[in-house]
N, C-alpha and C positions, 0 to 999 in steps of 0.2 A: 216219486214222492220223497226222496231222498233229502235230508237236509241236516245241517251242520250243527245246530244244538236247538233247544228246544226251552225257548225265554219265554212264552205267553200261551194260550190259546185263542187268544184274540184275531191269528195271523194265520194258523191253522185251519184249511179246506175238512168240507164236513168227511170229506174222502180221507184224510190222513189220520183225524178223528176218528173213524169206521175200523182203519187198521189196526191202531193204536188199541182199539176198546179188542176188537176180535184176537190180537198178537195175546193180548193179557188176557180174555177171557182160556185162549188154550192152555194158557203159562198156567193156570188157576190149576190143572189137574198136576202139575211138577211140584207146588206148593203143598200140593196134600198128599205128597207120596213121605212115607215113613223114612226115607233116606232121601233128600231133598238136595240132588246134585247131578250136576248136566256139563257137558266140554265146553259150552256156547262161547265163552270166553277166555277160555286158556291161553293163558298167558299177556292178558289183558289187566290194565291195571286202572284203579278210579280211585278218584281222593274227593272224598268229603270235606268240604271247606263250611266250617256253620258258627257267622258272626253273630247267632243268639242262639238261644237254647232251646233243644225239639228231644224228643222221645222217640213220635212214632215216625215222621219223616226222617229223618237219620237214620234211624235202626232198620226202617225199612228199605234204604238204597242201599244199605251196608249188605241186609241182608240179602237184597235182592243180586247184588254185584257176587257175592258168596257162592251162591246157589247155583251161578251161571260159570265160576269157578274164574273169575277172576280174582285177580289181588285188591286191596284195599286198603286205605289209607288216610286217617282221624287229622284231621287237624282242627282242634279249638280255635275261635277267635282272642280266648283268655291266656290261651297258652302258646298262640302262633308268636310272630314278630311283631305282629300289628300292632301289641302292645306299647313296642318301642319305636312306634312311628311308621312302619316299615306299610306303604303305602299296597292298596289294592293291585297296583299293575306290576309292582316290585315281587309280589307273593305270586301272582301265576306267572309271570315270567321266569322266577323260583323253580317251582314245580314242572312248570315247560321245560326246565334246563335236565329236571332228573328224570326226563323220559315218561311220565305219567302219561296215559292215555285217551281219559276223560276226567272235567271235572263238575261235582254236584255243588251249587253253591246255594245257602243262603244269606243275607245282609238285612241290617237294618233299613237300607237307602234304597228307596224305587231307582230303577236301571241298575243297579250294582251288576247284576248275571249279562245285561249286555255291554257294558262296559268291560264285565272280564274274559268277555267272547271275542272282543276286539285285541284284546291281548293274546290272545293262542288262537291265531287265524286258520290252526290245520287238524285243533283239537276240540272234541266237541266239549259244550257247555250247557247244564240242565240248571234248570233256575227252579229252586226249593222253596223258594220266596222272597221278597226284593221288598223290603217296606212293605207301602202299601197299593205295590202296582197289582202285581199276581203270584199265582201257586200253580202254575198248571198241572204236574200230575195231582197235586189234590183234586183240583178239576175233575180231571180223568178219571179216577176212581170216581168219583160220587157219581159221574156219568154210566159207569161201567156198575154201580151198586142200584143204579135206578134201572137200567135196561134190564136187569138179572132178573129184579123184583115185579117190573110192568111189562117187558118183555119189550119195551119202544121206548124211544124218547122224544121223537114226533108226537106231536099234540099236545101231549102231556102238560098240565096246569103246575107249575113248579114255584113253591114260594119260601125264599130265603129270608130268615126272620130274624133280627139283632143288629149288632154293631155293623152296619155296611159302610159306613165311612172308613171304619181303618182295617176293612177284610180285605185283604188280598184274598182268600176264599170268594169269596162276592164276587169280586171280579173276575175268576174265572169260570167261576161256573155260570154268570150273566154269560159269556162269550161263549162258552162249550155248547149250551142247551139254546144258546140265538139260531150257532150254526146247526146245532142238530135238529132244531124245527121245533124246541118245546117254546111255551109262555113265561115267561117270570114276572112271579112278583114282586115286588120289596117292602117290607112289613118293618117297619123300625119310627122311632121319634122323629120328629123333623131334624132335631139335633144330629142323628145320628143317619143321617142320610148325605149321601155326597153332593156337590152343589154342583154337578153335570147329570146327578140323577135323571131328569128329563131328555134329557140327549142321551141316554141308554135306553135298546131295546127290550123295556120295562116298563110294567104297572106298580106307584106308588102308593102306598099305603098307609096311614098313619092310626090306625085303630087297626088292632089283632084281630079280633069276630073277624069282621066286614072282610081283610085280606085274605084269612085263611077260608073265605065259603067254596066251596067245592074245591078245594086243591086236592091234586093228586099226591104233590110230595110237599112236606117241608123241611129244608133245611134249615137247621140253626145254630146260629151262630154265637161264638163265647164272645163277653161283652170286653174288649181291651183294654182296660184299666191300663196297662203298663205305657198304651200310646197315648193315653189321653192329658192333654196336658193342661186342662181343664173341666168344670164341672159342664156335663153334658146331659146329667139329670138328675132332678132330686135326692136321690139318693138310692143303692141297691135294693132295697125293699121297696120300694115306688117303682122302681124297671121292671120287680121280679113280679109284683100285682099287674103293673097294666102290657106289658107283653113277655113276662115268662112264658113260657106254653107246659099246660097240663093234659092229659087226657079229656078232661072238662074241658077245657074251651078247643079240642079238633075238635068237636059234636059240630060244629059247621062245615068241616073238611071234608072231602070226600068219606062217604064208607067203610074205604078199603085204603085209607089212606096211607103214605109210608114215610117215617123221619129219618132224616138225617143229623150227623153231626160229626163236624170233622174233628172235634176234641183239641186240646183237653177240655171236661167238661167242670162248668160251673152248678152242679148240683144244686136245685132249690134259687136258681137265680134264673137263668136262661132257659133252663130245663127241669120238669118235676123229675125225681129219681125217680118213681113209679114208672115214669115214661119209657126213662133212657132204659130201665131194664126189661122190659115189654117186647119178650121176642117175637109177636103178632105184630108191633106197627113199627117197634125201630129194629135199625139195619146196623147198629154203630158198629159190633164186630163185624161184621161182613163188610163194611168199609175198610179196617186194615187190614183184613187177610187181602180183599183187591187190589189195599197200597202195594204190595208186593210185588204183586203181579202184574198191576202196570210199569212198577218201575223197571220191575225185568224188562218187557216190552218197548219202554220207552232206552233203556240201555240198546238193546241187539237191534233195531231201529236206526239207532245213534252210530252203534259204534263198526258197523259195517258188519256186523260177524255174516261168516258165511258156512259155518258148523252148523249140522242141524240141532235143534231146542231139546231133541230127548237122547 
């Protein structure tokens, strides 16, 4: 199952998936140790490359590279070279030159993380997000925060609900929960649905009720203002009425329903605050403590280690 970086889940066997979730589920107990430090990568080094701005994906590859006691290494887009033109394949051939080991990228432009995998053909490359292709370990995690909580991801009725046109969240988690045997739904405007929607392993939705009736989980998604580069709906308070989600309206969802949300969150637009802080139906911390841990997973996976994890 071995392979060289790690740009989609779309390419990924439900078998490498399985590993990936179980590598991270054990990583999960290194994460909650009061001294949170391991050999696994000694002497290993990763550079964070992030042409936009993130919190919990950054913080947590940083961290996770940390923990596993490799070195690390920030580089801004605002403060790289890029600024003065210094072209994508110019900047990892850069860092190829100074010996770096692995690198985490994310870009504004869908393919960036495969284009910059083709530039260090011997070094792996993990894709943080790429426009608006994919996120895969966000994928991962939300896969590995729905097994924890249902104990499967076979069967399971999964319905992601918001901006899907400019998620790269969307897109991986359609791909993760295809291969792992759940349902998807897609619950958004028609505006905000992608125009191969129907050629994805999906049910489309255009009313909130009707898509959330018996889900097991929903995910939802922040609405991206910053991609949209036009009016895609009346206005925030007209999204936040007819597909925010409140507690009131899962009363169609399953029972035992469980939210997600990969953050940041839009409080009172996407999501009621009541909701997101509801540790009975949402998961959102428990989402980034599992960022960690898959990304540890997804590092010792990648980068060959052959030290044991504890």
């Amino acid at each position: 199952m071995k392979r060289k970086d790690l740009l989609d889940l779309q390419s990924l066997t439900a078998e490498e998936i399985t590993y990936l979730l179980d590598t991270a589920d054990s990583f999960r107990e290194i994460v909650a140790r009061p001294v949170k430090k391991v050999p696994t990568l000694r002497g290993k080094s990763v550079a964070t490359l992030f042409f936009e701005p993130s919190t919990r994906t950054r913080t947590s590859f940083e961290a996770a590279a940390k923990i596993m006691s490799a070195d690390t290494y920030s580089l801004a887009g605002t403060t790289s070279s890029a600024v003065k033109g210094e072209s994508l394949k110019d900047t990892m051939l850069t860092l190829d030159a100074m010996g770096i080991d692995a690198f985490v990228i994310r870009h504004p432009l869908s393919g960036a993380a495969h284009l910059a995998a083709q530039h260090v053909p011997s070094k792996p490359v993990i894709n943080a997000g790429d426009g608006t292709h994919e996120h895969p370990t966000q994928g991962l995690l939300d896969l590995l925060t729905i097994r924890q909580v249902k104990g499967r991801l076979e069967g399971l009725t999964v319905a992601i609900v918001g901006d899907i046109l400019h998620s790269r969240v969307a897109r991986s988690n359609i791909w993760g929960l295809h291969t792992m045997g759940a349902r998807i739904r897609l619950i958004a405007p028609p505006t905000l649905l992608p125009a191969d929607a129907e050629q994805l392993p999906v049910e489309v939705f255009t009313n909130l009720e009707v898509g959330l009736r018996g889900a097991d989980v929903v995910n939802i998604l922040r609405i991206q203002l910053e991609r949209q580069d036009s009016a895609f709906f009346p206005s925030v308070r007209e999204y936040a009425r007819l597909f925010g989600v409140s507690k009131a309206k899962l009363s169609s969802a399953a029972p035992d329903v469980t939210v997600l949300h990969p953050g940041p969150m839009n409080r009172g637009v996407e999501i009621a605050s009541a909701l997101a802080d509801d540790p009975e139906i949402a998961v959102i911390t428990e989402q980034v403590t599992n960022g960690v841990a898959v990304r540890m997973a997804v590092l010792f996976w990648l980068m060959g280690a052959t030290a044991s994890a504890s």
